[in-house]
C-alpha positions in Angstrom: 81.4 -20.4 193.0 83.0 -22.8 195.5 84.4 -21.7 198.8 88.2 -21.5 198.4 88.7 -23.0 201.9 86.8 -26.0 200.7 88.9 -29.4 198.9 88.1 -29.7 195.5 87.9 -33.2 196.7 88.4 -35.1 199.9 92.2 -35.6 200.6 93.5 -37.2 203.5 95.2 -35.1 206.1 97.3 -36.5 209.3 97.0 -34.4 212.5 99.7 -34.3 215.4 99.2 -33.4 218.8 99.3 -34.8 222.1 96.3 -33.2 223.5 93.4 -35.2 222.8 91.1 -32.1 223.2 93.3 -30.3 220.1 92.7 -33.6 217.9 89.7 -33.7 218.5 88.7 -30.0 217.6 90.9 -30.5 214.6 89.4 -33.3 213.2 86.0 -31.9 213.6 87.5 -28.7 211.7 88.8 -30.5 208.8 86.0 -33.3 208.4 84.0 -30.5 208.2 86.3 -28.6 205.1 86.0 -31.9 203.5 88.8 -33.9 204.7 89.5 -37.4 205.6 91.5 -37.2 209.4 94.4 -39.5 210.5 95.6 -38.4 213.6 98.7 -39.4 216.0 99.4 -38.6 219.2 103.4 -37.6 218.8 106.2 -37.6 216.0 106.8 -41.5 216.1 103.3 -42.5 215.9 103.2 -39.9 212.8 106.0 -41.1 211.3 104.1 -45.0 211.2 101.1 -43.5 210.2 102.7 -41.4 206.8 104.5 -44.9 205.9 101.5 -47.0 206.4 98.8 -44.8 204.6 101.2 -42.1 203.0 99.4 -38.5 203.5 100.6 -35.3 202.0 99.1 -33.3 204.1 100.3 -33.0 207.9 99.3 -30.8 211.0 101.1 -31.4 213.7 102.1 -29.5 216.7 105.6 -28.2 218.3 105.7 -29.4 221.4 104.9 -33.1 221.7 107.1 -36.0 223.9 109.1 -38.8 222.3 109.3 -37.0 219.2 108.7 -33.0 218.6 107.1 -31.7 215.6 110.5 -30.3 214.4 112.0 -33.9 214.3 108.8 -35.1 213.0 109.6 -32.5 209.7 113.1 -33.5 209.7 112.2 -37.8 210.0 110.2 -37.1 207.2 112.4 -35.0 204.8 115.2 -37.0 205.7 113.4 -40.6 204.6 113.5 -41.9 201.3 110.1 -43.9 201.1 108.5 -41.0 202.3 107.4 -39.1 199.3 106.9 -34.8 199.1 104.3 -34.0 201.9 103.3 -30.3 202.7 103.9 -29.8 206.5 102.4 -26.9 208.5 104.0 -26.7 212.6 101.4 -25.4 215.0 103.5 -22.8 217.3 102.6 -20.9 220.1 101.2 -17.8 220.4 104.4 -16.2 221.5 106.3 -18.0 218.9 109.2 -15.1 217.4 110.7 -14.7 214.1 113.7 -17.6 215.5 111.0 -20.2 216.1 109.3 -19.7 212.9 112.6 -19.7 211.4 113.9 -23.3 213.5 110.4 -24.6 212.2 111.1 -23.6 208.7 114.6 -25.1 208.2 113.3 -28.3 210.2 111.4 -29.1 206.9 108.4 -27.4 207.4 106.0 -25.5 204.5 104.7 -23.6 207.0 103.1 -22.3 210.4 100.4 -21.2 212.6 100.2 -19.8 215.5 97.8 -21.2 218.3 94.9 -20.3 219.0 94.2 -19.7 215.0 91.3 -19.0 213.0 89.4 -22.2 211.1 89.3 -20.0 207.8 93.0 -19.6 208.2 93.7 -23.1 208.9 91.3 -24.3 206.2 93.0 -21.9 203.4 97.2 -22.8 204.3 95.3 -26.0 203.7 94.1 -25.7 200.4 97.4 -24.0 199.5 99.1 -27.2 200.8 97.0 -28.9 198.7 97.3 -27.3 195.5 101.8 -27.3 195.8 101.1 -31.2 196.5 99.5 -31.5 193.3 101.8 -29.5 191.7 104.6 -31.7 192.8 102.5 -34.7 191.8 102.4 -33.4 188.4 106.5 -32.8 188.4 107.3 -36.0 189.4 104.3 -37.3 187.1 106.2 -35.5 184.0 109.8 -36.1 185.3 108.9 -40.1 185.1 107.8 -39.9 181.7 111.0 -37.9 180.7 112.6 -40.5 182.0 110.8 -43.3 180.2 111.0 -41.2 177.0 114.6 -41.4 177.1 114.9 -44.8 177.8 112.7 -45.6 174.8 114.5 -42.9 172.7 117.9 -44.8 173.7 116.6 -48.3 173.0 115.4 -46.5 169.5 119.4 -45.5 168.7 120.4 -48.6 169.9 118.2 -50.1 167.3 118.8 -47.5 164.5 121.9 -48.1 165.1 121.9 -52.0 164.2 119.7 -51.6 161.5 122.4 -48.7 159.9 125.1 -51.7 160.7 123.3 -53.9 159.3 122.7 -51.8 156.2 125.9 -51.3 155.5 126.6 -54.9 155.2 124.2 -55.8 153.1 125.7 -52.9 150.8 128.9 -54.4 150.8 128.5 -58.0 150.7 126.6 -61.2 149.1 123.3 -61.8 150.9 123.9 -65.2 150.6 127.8 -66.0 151.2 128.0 -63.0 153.4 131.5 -62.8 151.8 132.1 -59.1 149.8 130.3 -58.3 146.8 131.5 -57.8 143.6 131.2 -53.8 143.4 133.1 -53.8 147.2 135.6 -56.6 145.9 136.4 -54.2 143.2 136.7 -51.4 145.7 138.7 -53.7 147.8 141.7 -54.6 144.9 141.9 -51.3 143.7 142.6 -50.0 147.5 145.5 -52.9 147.2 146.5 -52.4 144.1 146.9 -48.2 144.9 149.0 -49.1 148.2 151.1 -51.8 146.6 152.3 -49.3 144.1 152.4 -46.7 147.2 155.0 -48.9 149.1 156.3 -50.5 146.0 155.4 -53.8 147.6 154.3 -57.2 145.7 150.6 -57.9 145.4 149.5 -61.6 145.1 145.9 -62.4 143.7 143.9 -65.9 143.7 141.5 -67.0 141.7 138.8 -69.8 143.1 136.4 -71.2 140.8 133.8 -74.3 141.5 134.3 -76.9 139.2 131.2 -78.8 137.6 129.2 -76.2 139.8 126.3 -75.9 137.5 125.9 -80.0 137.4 125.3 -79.7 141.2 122.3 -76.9 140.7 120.9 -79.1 137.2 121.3 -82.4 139.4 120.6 -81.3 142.7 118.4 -78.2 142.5 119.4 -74.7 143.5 118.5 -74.9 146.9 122.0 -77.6 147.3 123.5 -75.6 145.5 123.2 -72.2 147.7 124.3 -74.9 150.1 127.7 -75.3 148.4 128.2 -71.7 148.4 127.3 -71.3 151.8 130.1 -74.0 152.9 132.7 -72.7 150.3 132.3 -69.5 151.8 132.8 -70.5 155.2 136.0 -72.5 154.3 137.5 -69.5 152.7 
């Protein structure tokens, strides 16, 4: 059975600090576990290396100069190309509950205090992992909601074209486009009702084709759908 302090796999892991002794000892610990090690020497130098090589793992340590690992957490929560990373703030030994709690509401995941045990470290770590995974997978699952309901939308969209489209070709003359005979009907006895409903006159015209079966014996059918065509679009 694997260790549970071990990576499943190697992941890559930044580490903060601006002792070179502590990176050092903390890249040897984590190379070790099965990591892959970026390190940085303060919050700005971090901040390059999470955009340039985007790691979802960070170590870094409280007390650094030009940027502390509090504003490091808050750079990174606070920038939107920067993507969820699981962030543990080394503190001192003597760190209280109100440094833990400044750490936590910077952005951090969580904390350690110095000097700390490599099991420890190694274990926070593989919890860190497995919530990075499990974010992975919501935003994995949130993208293909997303492109299921733009596919589901394009889908109504189309339905509903082809339910508009249905209902014309119920109603009118494939051909003409102008309204069939059974929604003609329809159509005069809806006049005819409200003309006696209002008492009002109704006017009907009658257009017939002459000669149009000499233009379909003389000139084929094909001409003749032609005619129709163009007599429907005059009227």
């Amino acid at each position: 059975m694997q260790d549970p302090s071990i990576p499943i796999q190697p992941t890559s892991i930044l580490v903060v600090d601006d002792d070179p002794a502590a990176l050092e000892l903390h890249e040897r610990i984590l190379m070790d576990a099965g990591y892959q090690v970026l390190k940085a020497s303060n919050g700005r130098e971090a901040l390059q290396c999470i955009l340039a090589h985007g790691p979802l793992l960070i170590l870094t340590d409280w007390s650094m100069p030009e940027m502390d690992g509090l504003e490091l957490c808050r750079a990174i929560r606070s920038h939107e190309a920067i993507p969820f990373a699981y962030i543990i703030v080394l503190t001192a030994s003597d760190a209280g509950p109100e440094q833990v709690a400044q750490a936590l509401e910077a952005g951090a995941d969580d904390y350690l205090k110095k000097p700390f045990q490599r099991r420890e470290l190694t274990a926070r770590l593989h919890a860190g992992k497995r919530i990075v995974h499990l974010h992975e997978a919501v935003e994995t699952r949130n993208r293909e909601l997303h492109r299921a309901n733009a596919d589901m939308s394009i889908a109504y969209s189309r339905l509903g074209e082809a339910n508009e489209l249905l209902k014309r070709m119920v109603v009118t003359d494939e051909l003409t486009g102008l309204y069939n005979r059974r929604e003609a009907m329809n159509r005069m006895t809806e006049c005819w009702a409200g003309s006696v409903r209002r008492d009002a006159p109704l006017a009907c015209i009658g257009i017939d084709i002459d000669h149009f079966k000499n233009v379909n014996d003389t000139h084929g059918h094909a001409v003749g759908d032609a005619v129709l065509k163009e007599v429907a679009r005059v009227l």
